[in-house]
N, C-alpha and C positions, 0 to 999 in steps of 0.2 A: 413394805407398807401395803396394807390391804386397800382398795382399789373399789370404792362404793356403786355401785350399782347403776345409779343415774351418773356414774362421771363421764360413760362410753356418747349417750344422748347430748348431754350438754357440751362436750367436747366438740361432737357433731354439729350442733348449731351453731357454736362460734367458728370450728373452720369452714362450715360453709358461708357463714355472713361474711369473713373475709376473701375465699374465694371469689364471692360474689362484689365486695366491694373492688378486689384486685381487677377482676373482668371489666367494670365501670371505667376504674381508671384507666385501665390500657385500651379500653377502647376509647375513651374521649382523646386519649393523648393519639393513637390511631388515627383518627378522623384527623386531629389538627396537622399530624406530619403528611398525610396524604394530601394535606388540602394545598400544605407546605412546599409539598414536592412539586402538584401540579403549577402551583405559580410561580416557582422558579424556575420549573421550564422554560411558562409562558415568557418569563422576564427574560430567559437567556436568547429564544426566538425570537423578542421583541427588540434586543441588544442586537443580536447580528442582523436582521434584519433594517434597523436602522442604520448599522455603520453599512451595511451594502449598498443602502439609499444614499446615505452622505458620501458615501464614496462616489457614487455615480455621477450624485451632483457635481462634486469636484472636477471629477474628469473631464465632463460634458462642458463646467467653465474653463479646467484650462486645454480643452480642445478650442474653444472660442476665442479665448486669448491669444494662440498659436495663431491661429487664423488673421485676428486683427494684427498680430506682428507681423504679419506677411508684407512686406509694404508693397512690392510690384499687384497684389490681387486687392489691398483695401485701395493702391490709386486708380485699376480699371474702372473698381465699385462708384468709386468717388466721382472721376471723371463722367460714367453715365450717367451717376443720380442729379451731376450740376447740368448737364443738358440731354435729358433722355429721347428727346423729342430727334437730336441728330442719328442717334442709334449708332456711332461709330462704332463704338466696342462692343455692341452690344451682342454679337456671337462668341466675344470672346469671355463677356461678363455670364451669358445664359450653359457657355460650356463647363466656365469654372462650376456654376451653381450646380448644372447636372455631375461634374465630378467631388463634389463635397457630397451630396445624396447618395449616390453609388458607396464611395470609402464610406463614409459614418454611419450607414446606415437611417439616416435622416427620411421621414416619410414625406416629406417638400421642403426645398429653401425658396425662399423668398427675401425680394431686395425693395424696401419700403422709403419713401421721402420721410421728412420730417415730423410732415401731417398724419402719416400713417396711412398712407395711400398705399397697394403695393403695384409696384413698377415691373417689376419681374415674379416668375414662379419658376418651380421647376421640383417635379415631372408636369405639376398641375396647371392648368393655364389661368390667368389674372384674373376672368370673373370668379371662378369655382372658390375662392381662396376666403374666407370667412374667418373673423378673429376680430376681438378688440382691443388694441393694445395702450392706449390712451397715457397712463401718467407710467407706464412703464416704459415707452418709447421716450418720454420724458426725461424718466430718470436716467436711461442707458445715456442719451445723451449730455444730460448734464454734468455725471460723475465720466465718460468717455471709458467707462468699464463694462463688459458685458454683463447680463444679467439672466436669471430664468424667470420667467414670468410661472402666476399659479395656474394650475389647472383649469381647463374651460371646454366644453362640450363645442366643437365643432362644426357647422352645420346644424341641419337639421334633422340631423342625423343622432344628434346626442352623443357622440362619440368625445371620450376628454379626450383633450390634447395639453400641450405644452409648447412657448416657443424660448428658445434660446435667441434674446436682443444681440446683438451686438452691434456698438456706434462704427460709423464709417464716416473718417473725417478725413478733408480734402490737403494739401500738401501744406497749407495757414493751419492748421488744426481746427479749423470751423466744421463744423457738424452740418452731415451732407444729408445722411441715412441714416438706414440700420438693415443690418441685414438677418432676418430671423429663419432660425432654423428648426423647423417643427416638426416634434416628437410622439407619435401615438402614445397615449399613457397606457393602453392597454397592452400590447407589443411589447413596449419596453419592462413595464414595470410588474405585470402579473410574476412572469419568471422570478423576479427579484424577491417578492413577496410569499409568494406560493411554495416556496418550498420548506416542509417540516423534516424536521430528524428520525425521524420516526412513523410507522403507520398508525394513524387513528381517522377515526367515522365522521369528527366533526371539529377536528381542530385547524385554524386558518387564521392568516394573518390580513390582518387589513391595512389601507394606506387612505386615509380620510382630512377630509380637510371643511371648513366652512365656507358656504356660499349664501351670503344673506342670512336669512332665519332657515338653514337646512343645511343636512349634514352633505358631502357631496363624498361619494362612497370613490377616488379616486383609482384603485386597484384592489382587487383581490378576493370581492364577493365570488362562491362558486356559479359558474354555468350565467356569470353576468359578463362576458368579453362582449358582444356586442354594443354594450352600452352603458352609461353611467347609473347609479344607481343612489338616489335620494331622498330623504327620511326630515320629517321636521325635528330642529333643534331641540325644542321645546319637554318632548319626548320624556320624562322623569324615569321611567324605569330603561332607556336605552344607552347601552352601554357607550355608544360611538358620541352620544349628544352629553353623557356624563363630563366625556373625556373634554369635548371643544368646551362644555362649558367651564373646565379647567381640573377634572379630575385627575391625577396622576397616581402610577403604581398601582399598585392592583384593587380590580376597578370588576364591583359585582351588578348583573342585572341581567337582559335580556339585551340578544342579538338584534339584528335586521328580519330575522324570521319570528322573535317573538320568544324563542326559546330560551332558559335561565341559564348563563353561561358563565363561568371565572373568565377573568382578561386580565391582562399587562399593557401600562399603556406608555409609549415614551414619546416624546417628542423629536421632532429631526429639525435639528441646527437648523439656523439660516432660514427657516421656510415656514410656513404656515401649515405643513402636515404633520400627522402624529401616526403613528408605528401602533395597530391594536393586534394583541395574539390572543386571541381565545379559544377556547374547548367548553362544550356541554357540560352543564356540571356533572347533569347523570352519567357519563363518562367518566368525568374527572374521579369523582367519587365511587366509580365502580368497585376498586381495590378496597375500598374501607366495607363496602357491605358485603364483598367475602371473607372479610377479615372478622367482622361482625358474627356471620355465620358460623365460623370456623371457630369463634371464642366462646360461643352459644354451647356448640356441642363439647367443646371444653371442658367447660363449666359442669357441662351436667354430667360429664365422663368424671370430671373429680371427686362430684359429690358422690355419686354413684360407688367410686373407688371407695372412699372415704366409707360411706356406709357397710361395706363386705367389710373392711381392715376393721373397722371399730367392732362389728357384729360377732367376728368370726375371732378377730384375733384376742390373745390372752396374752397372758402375762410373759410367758416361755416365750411366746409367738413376737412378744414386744421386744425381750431381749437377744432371741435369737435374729432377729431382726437389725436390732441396733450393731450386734456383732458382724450381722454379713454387711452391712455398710461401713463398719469401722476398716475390715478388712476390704472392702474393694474401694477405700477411699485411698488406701494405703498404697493398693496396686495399682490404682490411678496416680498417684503421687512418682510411684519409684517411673511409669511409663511415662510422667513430662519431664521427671529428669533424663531421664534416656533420651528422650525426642530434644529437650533442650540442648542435649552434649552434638547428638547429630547436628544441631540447626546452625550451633556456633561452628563443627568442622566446616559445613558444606557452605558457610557466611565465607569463612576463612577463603577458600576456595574460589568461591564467587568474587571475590573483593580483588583476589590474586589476580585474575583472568580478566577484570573489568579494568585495573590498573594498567594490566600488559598491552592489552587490548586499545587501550585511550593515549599510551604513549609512542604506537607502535607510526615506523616512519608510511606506512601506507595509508593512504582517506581508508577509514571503514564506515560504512553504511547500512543501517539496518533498518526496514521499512515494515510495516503489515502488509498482511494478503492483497489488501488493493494499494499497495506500493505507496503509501504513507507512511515519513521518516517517521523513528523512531527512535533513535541513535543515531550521530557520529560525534566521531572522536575529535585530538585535537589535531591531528595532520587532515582533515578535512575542514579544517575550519582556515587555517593557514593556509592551503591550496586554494579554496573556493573565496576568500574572503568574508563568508557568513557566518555567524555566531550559531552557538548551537540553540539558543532561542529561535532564533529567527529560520533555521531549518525544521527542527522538530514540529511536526502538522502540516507540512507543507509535501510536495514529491518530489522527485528527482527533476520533475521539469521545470524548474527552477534554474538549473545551470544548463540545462539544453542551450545547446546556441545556433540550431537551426542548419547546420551544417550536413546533418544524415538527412535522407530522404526518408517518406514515412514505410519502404518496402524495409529500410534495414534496419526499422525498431518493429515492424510487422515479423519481422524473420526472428529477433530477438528474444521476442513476447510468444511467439510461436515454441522456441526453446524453452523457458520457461515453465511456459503454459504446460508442457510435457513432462516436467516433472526433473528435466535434465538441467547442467551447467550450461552458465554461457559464459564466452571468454571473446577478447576482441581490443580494438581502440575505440577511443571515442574522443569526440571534440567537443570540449563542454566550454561552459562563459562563465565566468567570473562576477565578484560581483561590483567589481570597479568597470565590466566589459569588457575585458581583455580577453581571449580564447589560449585555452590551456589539453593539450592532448595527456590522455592518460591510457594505459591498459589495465583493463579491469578483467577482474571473475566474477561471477553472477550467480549466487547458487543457493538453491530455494532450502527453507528448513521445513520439515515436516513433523506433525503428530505421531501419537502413537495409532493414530486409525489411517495413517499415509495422508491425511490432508493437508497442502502450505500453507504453514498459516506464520510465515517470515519470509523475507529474502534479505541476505546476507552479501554487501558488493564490498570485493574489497581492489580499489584504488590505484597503481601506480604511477605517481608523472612526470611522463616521457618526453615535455615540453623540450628541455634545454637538448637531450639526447637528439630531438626530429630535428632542433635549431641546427646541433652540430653536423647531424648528418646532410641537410637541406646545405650546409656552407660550404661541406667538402664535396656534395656534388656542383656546387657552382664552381667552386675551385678546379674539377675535374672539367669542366665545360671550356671553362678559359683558356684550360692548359691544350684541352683539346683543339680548342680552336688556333691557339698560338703552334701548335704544329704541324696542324692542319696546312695554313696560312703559309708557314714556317717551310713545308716541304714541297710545297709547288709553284712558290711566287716566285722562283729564278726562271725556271721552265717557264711558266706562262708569261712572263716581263718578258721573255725574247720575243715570244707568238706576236704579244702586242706591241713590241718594237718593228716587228717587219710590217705587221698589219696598218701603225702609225704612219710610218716614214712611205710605205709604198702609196698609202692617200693621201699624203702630201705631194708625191711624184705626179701623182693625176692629178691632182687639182692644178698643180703649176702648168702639166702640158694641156689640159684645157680649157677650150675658149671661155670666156664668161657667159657665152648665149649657150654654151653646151648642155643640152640637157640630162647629159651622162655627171654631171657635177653633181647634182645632189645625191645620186649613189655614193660616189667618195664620198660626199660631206657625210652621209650616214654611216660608209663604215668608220670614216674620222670619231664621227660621236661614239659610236659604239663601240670604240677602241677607247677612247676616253673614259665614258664610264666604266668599262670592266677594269682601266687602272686606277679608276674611282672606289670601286668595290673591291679590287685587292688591297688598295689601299687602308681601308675602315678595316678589314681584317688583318690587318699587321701593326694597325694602330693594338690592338686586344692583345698582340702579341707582344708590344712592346718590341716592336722591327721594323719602323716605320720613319725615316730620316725625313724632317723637310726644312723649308728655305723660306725665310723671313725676308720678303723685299719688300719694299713699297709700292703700294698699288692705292687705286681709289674706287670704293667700293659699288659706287653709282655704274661704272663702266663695265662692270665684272656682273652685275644685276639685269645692265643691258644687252650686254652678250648672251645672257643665260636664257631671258625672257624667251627665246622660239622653243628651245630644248622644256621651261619649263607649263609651256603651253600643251605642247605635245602629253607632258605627262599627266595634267590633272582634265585633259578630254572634256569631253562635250556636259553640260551643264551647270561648270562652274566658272566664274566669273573670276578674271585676273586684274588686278588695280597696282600699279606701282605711285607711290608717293615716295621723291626722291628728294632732298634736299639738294638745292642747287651747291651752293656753296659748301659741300660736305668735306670734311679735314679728309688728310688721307690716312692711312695706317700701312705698320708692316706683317705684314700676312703670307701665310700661305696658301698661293689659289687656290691649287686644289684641295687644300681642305675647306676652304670657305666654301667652295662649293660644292664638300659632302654636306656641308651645314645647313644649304640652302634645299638643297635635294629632300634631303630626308627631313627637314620641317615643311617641306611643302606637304610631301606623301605622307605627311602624319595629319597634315590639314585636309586632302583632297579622302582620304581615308574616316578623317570625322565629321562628311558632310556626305553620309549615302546618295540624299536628297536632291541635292546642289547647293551651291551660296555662293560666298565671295571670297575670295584668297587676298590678302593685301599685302604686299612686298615695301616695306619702307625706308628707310634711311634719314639717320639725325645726328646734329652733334650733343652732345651731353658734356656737361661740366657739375663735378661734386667736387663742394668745399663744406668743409667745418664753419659756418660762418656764420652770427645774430644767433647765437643761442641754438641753432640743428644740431646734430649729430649723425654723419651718415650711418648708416644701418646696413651691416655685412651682409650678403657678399659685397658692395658697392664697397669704393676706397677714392678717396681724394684724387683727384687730377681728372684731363678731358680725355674724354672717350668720343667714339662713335660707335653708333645703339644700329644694328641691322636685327629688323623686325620682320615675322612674319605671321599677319591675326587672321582667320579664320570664322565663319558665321555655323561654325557647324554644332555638337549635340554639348559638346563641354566635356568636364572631366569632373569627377566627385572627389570631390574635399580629402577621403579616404584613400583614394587612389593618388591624388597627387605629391601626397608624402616620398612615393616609390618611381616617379616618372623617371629619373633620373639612374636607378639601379641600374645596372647591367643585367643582362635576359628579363627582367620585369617587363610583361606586356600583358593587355588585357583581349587581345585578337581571339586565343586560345589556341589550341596546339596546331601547325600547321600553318599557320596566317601571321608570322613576324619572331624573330629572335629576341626581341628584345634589346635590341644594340643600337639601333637608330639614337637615340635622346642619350646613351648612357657615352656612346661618339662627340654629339657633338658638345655636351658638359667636357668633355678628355680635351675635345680641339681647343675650347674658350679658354681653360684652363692654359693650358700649354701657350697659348698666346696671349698670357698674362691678360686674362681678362675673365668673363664670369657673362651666365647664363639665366636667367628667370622667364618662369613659366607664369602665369597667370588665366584663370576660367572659373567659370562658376555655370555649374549643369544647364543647359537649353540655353548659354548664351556664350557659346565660343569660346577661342583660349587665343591668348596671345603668348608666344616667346619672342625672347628678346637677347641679342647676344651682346654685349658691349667686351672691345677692343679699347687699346691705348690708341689714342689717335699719335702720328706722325709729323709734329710742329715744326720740324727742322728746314727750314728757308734752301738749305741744297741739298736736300734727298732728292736721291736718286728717282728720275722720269720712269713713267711707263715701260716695260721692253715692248719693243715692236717686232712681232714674229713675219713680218709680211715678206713679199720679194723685194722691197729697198734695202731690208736689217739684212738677207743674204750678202746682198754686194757690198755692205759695209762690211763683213765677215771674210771676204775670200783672202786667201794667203799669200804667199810670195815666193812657194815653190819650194819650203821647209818638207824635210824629211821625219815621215811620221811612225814611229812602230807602233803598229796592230796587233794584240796577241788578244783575240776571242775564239772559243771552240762553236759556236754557237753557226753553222755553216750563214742561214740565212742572213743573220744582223753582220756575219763578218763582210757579206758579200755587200751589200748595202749599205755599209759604215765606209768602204772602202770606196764606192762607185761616189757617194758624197763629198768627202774629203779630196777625191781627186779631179772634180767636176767645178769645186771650189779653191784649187789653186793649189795642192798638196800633193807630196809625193809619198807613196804608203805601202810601207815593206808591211804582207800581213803573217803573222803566225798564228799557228791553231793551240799550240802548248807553250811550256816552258821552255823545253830542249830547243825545239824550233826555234822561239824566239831568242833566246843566247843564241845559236847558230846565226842567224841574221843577223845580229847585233856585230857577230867577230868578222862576218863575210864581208862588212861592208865598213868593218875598221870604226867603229862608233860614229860612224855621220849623222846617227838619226839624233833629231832633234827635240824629238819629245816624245814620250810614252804614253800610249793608251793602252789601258788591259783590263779584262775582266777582273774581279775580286778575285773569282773563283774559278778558279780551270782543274782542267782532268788530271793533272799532274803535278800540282799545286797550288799556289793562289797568287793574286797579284802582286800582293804587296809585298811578299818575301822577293818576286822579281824584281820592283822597283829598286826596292833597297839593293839589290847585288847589281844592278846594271847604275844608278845614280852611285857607288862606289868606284864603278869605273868610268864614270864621267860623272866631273861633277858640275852642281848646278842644273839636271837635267830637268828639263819640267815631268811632271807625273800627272793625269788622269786614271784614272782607278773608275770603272762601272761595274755596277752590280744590279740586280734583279731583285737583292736580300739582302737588307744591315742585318746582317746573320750575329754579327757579334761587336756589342759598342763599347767594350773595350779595344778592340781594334778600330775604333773611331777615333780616342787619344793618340795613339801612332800614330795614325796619318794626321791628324791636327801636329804631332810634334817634331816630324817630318816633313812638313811642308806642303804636304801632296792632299790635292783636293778629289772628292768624292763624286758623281752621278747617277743618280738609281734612275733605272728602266722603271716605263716607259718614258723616251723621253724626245723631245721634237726635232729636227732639223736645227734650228737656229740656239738650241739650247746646244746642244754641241759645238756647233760652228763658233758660238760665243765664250765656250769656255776653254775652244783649242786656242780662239784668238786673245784674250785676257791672257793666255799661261805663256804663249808664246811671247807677246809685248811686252809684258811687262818682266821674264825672265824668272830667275830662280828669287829673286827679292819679291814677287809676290807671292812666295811659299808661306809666308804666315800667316795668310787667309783663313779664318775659320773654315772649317769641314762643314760645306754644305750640300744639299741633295737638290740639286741646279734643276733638275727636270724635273721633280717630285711635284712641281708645281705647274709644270707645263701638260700632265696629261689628260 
């Protein structure tokens, strides 16, 4: 078809009237998305901005709250505000107040009467203090909930402030005070405010509130920190007087400077401020008038085109034309099928590796360049407890749990920084608060221009691993020590058997005015306690025999009182409260008094400063009875409670879970094994009874051990170790066989025995001692022998010498219950046991018990006679 002359012109003017109408449109729609975009910023900065503010409030009230639940710091409060005039507490109410300022960062506290007087300040003194708090001090008291009061210009300074009310009511719940804690709004709340996502020349958020007929500019004007800045209400084109007068969401007019600006405007909860984010419009609207520009030249580049193709081109030109787009519409078509098949392999792919990856048993973690998650899987969400919501936006310090110092995330970040891996442990928090170890890799991902722009951490946790390993070194510790214990207490029970008995020999042949006696009595003690301290180490070992008799614990308290003088030295004060009429129990002395020893030294030890030690004594009685229930460890029947309380630092909630562990101790390396407390739970135990601790930080700890008390009308009296129990002890001229290898206790066990009325064949061995036995035709009357000798052991003696005589009495001593299946034998043999160290009259009493009463008192239980004597 032939192609008319005007059809190239007219053709002309209709596509450029539509070029022209397309340009119209896209730019009006232009303008509206740009105008779009800017106020959805503004609303997004005015959204966070506001939950930052609410958040803060939150905090600041339930920091208030905390505060008023304190009840020891609201009754000081209390007690000043009902008589300020005596000022008893009043250094300890001015020091709390400067320690609330210091932690919270608080610009003064102050402690106000009813009338709103203020009584106290602090760092500020009482005149300087300026504020009116009227129906707000009111209301804190009437509802007895803290409150924040609105913003207020301070002085005359103009400076806003803020107080946080909170009531302080007296031990009746009558309202005493209030104690307000005030806050610079500029300090606090510019930060809060002031910061945009982005750089621009005139966008800023404001924090505005009404004061009367005027806007009061609370936070955020620029280069306004010195002081408040206010505008009248009234204002018709001001965007901040739009807002109080109730405008909300985006909100058009001029600023505080006058200049026409977009805003977003929200309100914050609870409060009488509102959240304004604005920008310049000439700003805001920059983008659309390049856009404008760019559409302009456009336009006139179309028409332009337009005009060559229509002028130039023909008919061939039109169909050649149509053909080379047919054709590269086509080679367009086959390249998105290509590109499509690629996008579905490398989805394929992707999908594979994001599946492997999310089920994989390690936390994986994957953050941007400034270490904001971005990933992790689901073994990081199961290890940490956080949802992948709740980490995604967030950073790794999140689960920090404070346990590295900042040199070994500096050294870390220093790796990184460098482009290298990092690998290591780490102790991270959970999100229930529980601390979990893990070993991680660290290892940055990089562009293709070498920049990181990822870091990739991947997870593993070694928690239950460090538990198991942490339990087999304690297991190794015990063992160490039970052989420790295990391989030198026979050796060292002889040393303190001669060193025992030889200051008992002094003490007898000295006068009482002698002044050489308190040397013996000191090596006395000091032989005492190291069979006190071998002892506690063979208790761990499980090798530690001892003897249940009855004693009465008042006596045992009185005896100890110079020894436990001696130990807690000059600044601390010693108090016994003893019950008179206290039951008795059966005990073993000398562990009762590892028990008292080491709760002392853990008292005189939590009181650097000095205090007071209190040593007591009670009877106690639990019964099921009116509806109680006792509460374990406690168990029905009479006990007697031996206590030891303390005025020293306390113990933290956290730590007293562990008191009781074995090696738990908070000294740190060098300063205590740990064994004190975990002893004397092992002794209460064993003497069927039970242990409780009791402290609360800065106000001492009390333990308390309760025994079964002793109700039995003929139990057994006191023993009396003195010089009368001797002479009830001497003999009648019985022949005794001695078989110890130990030269000095043999020579001293001997020189005893025969000084007290005894004839005493001694041998060093086995051999020896059968040789005496046949030399002198079995005369000897009773047997004493070591457990253990150079050439066998006791008890295989006894048994082959009580087969050739029978009925023969046996004593058996040892240094070491080395083995308590060989405690059944002699319990089923008849033959009684004595572990070194052990005294004079514990001997003497259990030669004369075996000797009196003959071979019919061989059914004795197996007990460790002197365990309790050293």
């Amino acid at each position: 078809m032939r192609i008319k002359r005007w059809t190239y012109p007219v053709l002309y003017l209709v596509l450029a009237s539509w070029i022209m109408l397309a340009a119209y449109v896209m730019t009006v729609r232009d303008k509206q998305l740009v105008e779009r975009s800017a106020v959805g910023e503004l609303d997004t900065v005015a959204r966070s901005v506001q939950e930052r503010v609410e958040t803060w409030r939150r905090e600041r009230l339930n920091d208030a709250r905390a505060t008023q639940a304190n009840t020891l710091i609201m009754r000081h409060a209390a007690a000043y505000l009902r008589l300020p005039a005596r000022g008893g507490n009043e250094a300890d109410v001015r020091a709390w107040l400067e320690s609330v300022h210091v932690m919270d960062d608080y610009c003064c506290s102050l402690l106000l009467d009813t009338n709103g007087t203020v009584l106290l300040a602090s760092p500020c003194d009482v005149q300087s203090v300026h504020g009116e708090y009227g129906s707000s001090i009111a209301e804190a008291l009437r509802t007895r909930t803290p409150i924040l009061s609105d913003c207020s210009p301070a002085g005359s300074a103009g400076m806003p402030h803020f107080d946080i009310l909170v009531p302080v009511v007296d031990g009746s719940n009558a309202p005493a005070g209030v104690l307000a804690e005030r806050i610079d709004a500029g300090t606090v709340l510019n930060p809060l405010v002031r910061e945009w996502p982005r750089q621009s020349r005139s966008a800023e958020t404001l924090l505005v509130t009404r004061d009367g007929d005027e806007v009061f500019y609370v936070a955020g004007p620029a280069g306004r920190d010195g002081g408040a800045l206010r505008l009248p209400v009234t204002n018709e084109q001001l965007v901040s007087a739009m807002v109080l007068r109730g405008a909300e969401g985006t909100v058009r007019g001029c600023d505080y400077r006058g200049v026409p600006v977009l805003a977003a405007a929200r309100r914050v909860a609870d409060s009488p401020w509102n959240v304004i984010s604005k920008i310049d419009r000439e700003e805001a609207m920059a983008p659309f008038r390049t856009h404008v520009f760019w559409t302009a030249a456009l336009v006139a580049g179309l028409m332009g085109v337009a005009a060559v193709v229509l002028a130039y081109v023909g008919q061939r030109q039109k169909a050649a034309f149509f053909r080379s787009r047919l054709e590269e519409r086509r080679a367009r078509l086959a390249l998105v099928r290509r590109n499509n098949a690629e996008r579905r392999t490398a989805a394929g792919k992707i999908s594979l590796l994001a599946t492997a990856i999310d089920q994989a048993a390690e936390a994986i973690v994957i953050t941007d360049a400034h270490r904001r998650i971005e990933y992790v899987n689901n073994a990081f969400e199961h290890i940490t407890g956080y949802t992948r919501d709740e980490a995604v936006g967030n950073t790794p310090h999140m689960i920090q749990s404070g346990a590295h110092d900042d040199a070994f995330y500096e050294t870390m970040h220093a790796t990184l920084g460098a482009g290298g891996s990092w690998s290591g442990y780490l102790t991270n928090r959970r999100k229930d608060g529980t601390l979990f170890q893990v070993e991680a890799t660290i290892t940055p991902v990089k562009d293709g221009e070498g920049r990181t722009v990822n870091y990739v951490a991947v997870e593993h946790d070694v928690t239950h691993d460090n538990a198991l390993r942490e339990h087999l070194m304690r297991s190794q510790k015990l063992e160490t020590v039970g052989r420790l214990a295990g391989g030198i207490a026979a050796d060292f029970h002889n040393l303190l058997q001669v060193i025992t008995w030889s200051s008992e020999a002094l003490l007898l042949e000295l006068p009482e005015d002698d002044g050489k006696r308190a040397d013996a009595l000191a090596i006395q003690e000091a032989a005492h306690r190291a069979g006190a301290m071998s002892r506690h180490l063979l208790a761990f070992s499980h090798s530690h025999a001892y003897e249940l008799r009855r004693m009465h614990l008042n006596e045992l308290v009185m005896r100890m009182e110079p020894m436990v003088r001696r130990i807690i030295g000059d600044g601390i004060s010693l108090e016994m409260d003893l019950e008179p009429a206290l039951w008795p129990v059966k005990a073993d002395q000398g562990q009762i008094e590892e028990i008292i020893m080491n709760l002392v030294t853990n008292a005189r030890e939590a009181m650097p400063g000095g205090g007071v030690i209190t040593i007591s004594t009670a009877n106690a009685e639990f019964r099921n009875a009116g509806g109680h229930r006792i509460v374990e460890p406690a168990r029905e029947g009479s006990f007697v409670c031996l206590a030891v309380l303390d005025t020293g630092v306390g113990i933290a909630p956290d730590v007293q879970e562990h008191i009781f562990e074995p090696f738990f101790s908070t000294k740190g390396a060098g300063y205590g094994a740990g064994l004190g407390l975990a002893a004397c739970y092992g002794i209460a135990t064993k003497h069927g009874g039970w242990i409780t601790g009791e402290s609360e930080p800065g106000a001492g700890a009390a333990f308390r051990v309760y025994m079964p008390a002793d109700l039995e009308a003929n139990g057994a009296a006191a023993e009396n170790d003195g010089p009368s129990a001797r002479e009830e002890l001497v003999g009648d001229g019985q022949t005794i066989l001695l078989v110890e290898d130990d030269p000095g206790t043999s020579n001293l066990t001997r020189r005893v025995l025969g000084t007290h009325g005894y004839s005493v064949l001694r041998a060093g061995t086995v051999r020896e001692a059968l040789r005496l036995f046949d030399e002198h035709q079995g005369r000897a009357d009773m047997l004493i022998a070591d457990l253990l000798l150079s050439d066998g052991n006791g008890l295989n003696l006894a048994t082959h010498l009580a087969a050739r005589k029978n009925a023969l009495p046996v004593l058996l001593v040892t240094g070491y219950a080395e083995d308590r299946a060989s405690w059944d034998v002699i319990r089923e043999r008849g033959y009684r046991i004595i572990q070194k160290p052990y005294r004079v009259t514990a001997l003497l009493r259990a030669v004369k018990e075996l000797l009196s009463n003959g071979h019919a008192h061989a059914g004795m239980a197996v007990s460790a006679v002197g365990a309790s004597h050293a």
